[in-house]
C-alpha positions as MATLAB code, in Angstrom:
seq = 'XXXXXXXXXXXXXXXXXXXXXXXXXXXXXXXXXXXXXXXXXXXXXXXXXXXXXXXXXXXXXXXXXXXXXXXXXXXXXXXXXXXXXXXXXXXXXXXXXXXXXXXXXXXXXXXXXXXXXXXXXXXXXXXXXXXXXXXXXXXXXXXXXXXXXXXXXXXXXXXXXXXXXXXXXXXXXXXXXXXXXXXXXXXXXXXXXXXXXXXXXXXXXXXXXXXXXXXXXXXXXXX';
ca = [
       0.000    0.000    0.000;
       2.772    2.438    0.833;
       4.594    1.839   -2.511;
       1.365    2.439   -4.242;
       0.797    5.854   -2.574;
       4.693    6.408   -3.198;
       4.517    5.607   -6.724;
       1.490    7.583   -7.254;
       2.990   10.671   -5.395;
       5.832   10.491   -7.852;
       3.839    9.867  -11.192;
       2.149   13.494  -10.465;
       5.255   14.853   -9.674;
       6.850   13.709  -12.844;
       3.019   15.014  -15.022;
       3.533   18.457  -12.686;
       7.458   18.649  -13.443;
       6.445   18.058  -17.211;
       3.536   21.105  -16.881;
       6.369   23.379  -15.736;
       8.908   22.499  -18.618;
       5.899   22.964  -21.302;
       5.251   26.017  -19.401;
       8.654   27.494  -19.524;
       8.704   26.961  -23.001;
       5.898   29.283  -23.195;
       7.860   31.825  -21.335;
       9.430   33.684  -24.989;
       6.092   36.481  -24.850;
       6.845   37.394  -21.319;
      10.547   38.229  -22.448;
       9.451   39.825  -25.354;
       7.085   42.132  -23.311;
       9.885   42.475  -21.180;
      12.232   43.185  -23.740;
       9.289   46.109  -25.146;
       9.029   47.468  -21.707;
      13.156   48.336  -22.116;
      12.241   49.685  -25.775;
      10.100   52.184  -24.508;
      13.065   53.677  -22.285;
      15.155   54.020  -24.950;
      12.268   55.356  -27.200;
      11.308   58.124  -24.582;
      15.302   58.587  -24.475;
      15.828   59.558  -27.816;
      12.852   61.700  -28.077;
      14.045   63.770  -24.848;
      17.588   64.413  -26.641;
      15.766   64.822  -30.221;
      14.172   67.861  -28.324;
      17.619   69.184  -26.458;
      19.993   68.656  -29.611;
      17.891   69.696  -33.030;
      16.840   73.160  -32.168;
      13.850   72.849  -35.285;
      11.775   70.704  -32.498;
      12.253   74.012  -30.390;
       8.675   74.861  -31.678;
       6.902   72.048  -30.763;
       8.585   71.514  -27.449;
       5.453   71.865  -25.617;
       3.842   69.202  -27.631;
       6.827   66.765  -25.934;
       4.444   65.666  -22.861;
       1.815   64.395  -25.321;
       4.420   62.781  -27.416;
       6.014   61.173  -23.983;
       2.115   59.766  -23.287;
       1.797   58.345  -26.595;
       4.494   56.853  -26.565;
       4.289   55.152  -23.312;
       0.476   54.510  -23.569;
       1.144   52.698  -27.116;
       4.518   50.693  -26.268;
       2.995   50.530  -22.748;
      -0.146   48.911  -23.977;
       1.813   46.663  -26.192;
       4.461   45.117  -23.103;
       0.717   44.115  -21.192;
      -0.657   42.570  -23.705;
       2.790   40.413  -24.314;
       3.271   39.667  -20.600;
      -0.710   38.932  -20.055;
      -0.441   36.461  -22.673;
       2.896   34.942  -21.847;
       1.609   34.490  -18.133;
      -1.553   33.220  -19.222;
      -0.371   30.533  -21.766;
       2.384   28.922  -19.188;
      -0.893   29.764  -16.321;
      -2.898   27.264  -19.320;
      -0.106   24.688  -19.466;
       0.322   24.644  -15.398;
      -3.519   24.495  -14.246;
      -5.090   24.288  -17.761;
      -7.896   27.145  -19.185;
      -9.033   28.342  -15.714;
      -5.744   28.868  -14.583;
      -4.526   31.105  -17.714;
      -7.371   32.993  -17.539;
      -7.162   34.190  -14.486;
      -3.638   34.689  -14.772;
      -3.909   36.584  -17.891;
      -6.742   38.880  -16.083;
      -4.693   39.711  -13.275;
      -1.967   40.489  -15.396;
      -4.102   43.100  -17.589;
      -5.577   43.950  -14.927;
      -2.408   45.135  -12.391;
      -0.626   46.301  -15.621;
      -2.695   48.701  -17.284;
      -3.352   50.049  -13.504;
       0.678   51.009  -13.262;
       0.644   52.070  -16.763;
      -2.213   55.035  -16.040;
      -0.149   55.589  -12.992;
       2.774   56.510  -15.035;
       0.146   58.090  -17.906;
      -1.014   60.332  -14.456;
       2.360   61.341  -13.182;
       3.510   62.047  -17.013;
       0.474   65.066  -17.046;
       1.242   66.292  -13.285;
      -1.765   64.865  -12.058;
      -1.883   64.964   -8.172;
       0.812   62.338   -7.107;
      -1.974   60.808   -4.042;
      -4.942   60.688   -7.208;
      -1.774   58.568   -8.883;
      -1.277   56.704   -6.104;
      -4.857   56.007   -5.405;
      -4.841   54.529   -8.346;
      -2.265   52.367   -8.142;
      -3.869   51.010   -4.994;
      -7.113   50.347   -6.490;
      -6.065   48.903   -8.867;
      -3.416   46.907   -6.896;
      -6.208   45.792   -4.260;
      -8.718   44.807   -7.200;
      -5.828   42.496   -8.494;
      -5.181   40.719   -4.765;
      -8.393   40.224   -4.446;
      -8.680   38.395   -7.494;
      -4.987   36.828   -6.609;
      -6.500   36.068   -3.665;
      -9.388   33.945   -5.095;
      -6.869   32.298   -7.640;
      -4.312   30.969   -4.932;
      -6.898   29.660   -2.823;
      -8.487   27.271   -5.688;
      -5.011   26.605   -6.828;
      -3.904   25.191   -2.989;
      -7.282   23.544   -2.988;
      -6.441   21.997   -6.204;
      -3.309   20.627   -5.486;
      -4.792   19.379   -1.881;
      -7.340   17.060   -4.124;
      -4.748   15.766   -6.645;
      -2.084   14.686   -3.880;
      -4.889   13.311   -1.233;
      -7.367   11.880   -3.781;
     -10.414   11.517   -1.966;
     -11.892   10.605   -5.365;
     -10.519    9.997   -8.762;
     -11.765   10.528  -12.160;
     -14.164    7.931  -13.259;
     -15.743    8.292   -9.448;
     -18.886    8.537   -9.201;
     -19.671   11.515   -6.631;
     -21.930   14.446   -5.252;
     -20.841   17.741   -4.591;
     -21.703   20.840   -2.505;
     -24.907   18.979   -1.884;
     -26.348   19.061   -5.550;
     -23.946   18.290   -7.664;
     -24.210   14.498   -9.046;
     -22.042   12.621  -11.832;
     -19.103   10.934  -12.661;
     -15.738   12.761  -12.089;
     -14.353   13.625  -15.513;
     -11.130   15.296  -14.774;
      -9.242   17.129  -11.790;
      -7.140   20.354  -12.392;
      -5.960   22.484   -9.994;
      -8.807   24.802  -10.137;
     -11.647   22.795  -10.579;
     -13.109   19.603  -10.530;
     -15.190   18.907  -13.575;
     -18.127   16.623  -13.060;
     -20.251   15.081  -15.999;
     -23.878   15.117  -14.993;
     -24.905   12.969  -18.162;
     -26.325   16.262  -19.892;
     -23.894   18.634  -19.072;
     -20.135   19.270  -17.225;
     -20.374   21.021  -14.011;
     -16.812   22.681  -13.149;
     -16.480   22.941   -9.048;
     -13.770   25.286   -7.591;
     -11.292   23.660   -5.985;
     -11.864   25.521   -3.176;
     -15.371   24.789   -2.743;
     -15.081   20.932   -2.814;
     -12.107   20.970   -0.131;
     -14.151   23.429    2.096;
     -17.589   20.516    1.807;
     -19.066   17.363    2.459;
     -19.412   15.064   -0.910;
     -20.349   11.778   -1.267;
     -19.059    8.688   -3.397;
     -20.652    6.421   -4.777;
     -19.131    3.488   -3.317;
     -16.125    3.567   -0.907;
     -13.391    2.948   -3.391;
      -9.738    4.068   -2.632;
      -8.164    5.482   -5.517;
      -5.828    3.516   -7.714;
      -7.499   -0.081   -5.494;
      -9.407   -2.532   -7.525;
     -12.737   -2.879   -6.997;
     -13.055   -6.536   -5.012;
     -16.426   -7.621   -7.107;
];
């Protein structure tokens, strides 16, 4: 019995260890937006000594602060969207679609909120409305970060403990009923018959359920 939990244990550490090669593979947009985020300092460099060493931009020197906020909004803009991706496709290839998404959303979400920080500072708005809205924005992302983390540790609680297994037949929070049809980190997906029912990790770990019949997972049934 305690070679089959051992060799279990180490056949999802071997499928995890595989999810976090596939998802450093996936890494390359996250450099990239990386890599854009350093392009826009030296973009907003050479437009600052355009404006101090060719005296024929004199003119249109007070035009420079809505050149600066293009610039940054548009190479700004493009860095998120890189890095949201990135995050969300190795997010994907750690804890599948739900996972990505919410990685990706955070991302977007924590990014664009820094990037009209900078926009705000760039016009002289009041530093505290700038820094108000870096909060918000900051405190709308850990909530969400929040919510994320706790179905991910829920997640991995199910897959290493295994109080059921797909192909088990179970009820959930009370009104869910089917077979189990997979378990990823963030939820546990149930086929009904007619439909799939996705669970939140964090949800089943937090409830009763019931099975079925009181199979361990990986035993053979004795009938």
């Amino acid at each position: 019995m305690a070679m089959k939990v051992k060799d279990e244990i180490n056949e999802i550490i071997d499928e995890y260890g595989e999810k976090l090669e596939h998802a450093a593979k996936r890494s390359t947009k996250v450099v990239s937006g990386i890599l854009t985020i350093a392009l826009l300092v030296m973009v907003l460099l050479v437009t600052d000594w355009l404006f101090k060493v060719y005296t024929q931009l004199q003119p249109y020197v007070e035009y420079k602060i809505y050149i600066y906020a293009g610039e940054i909004f548009l190479i700004g803009a493009l860095a998120i969207e890189q890095i949201s991706r990135g995050l969300g496709e190795m997010g994907e290839a750690i804890g599948g679609a739900g996972v990505g998404g919410a990685f990706r959303g955070i991302a977007r979400i924590v990014g664009y909120g820094v990037l009209l920080s900078v926009l705000a500072s760039v016009f002289n708005v009041s530093p505290v409305a700038a820094l108000t809205l870096g909060s918000f924005m900051g405190l709308v992302a850990g909530f969400a970060l929040q919510k994320v983390l706790g179905n991910a540790v829920a997640g991995m609680f199910i897959i290493f403990s295994r109080p059921f297994c797909i192909g088990d037949k179970v009820k959930l929070l009370g009104k869910y009923e089917g077979t189990v049809k997979d378990i990823t980190v963030m939820y546990t997906i149930l086929d009904t018959g007619d439909k799939l029912v996705y669970v939140p990790s964090s949800k089943v770990v937090g409830d009763v359920f019931e099975k079925a019949y009181p199979k361990i997972c990986g035993e053979k049934s004795s009938n």
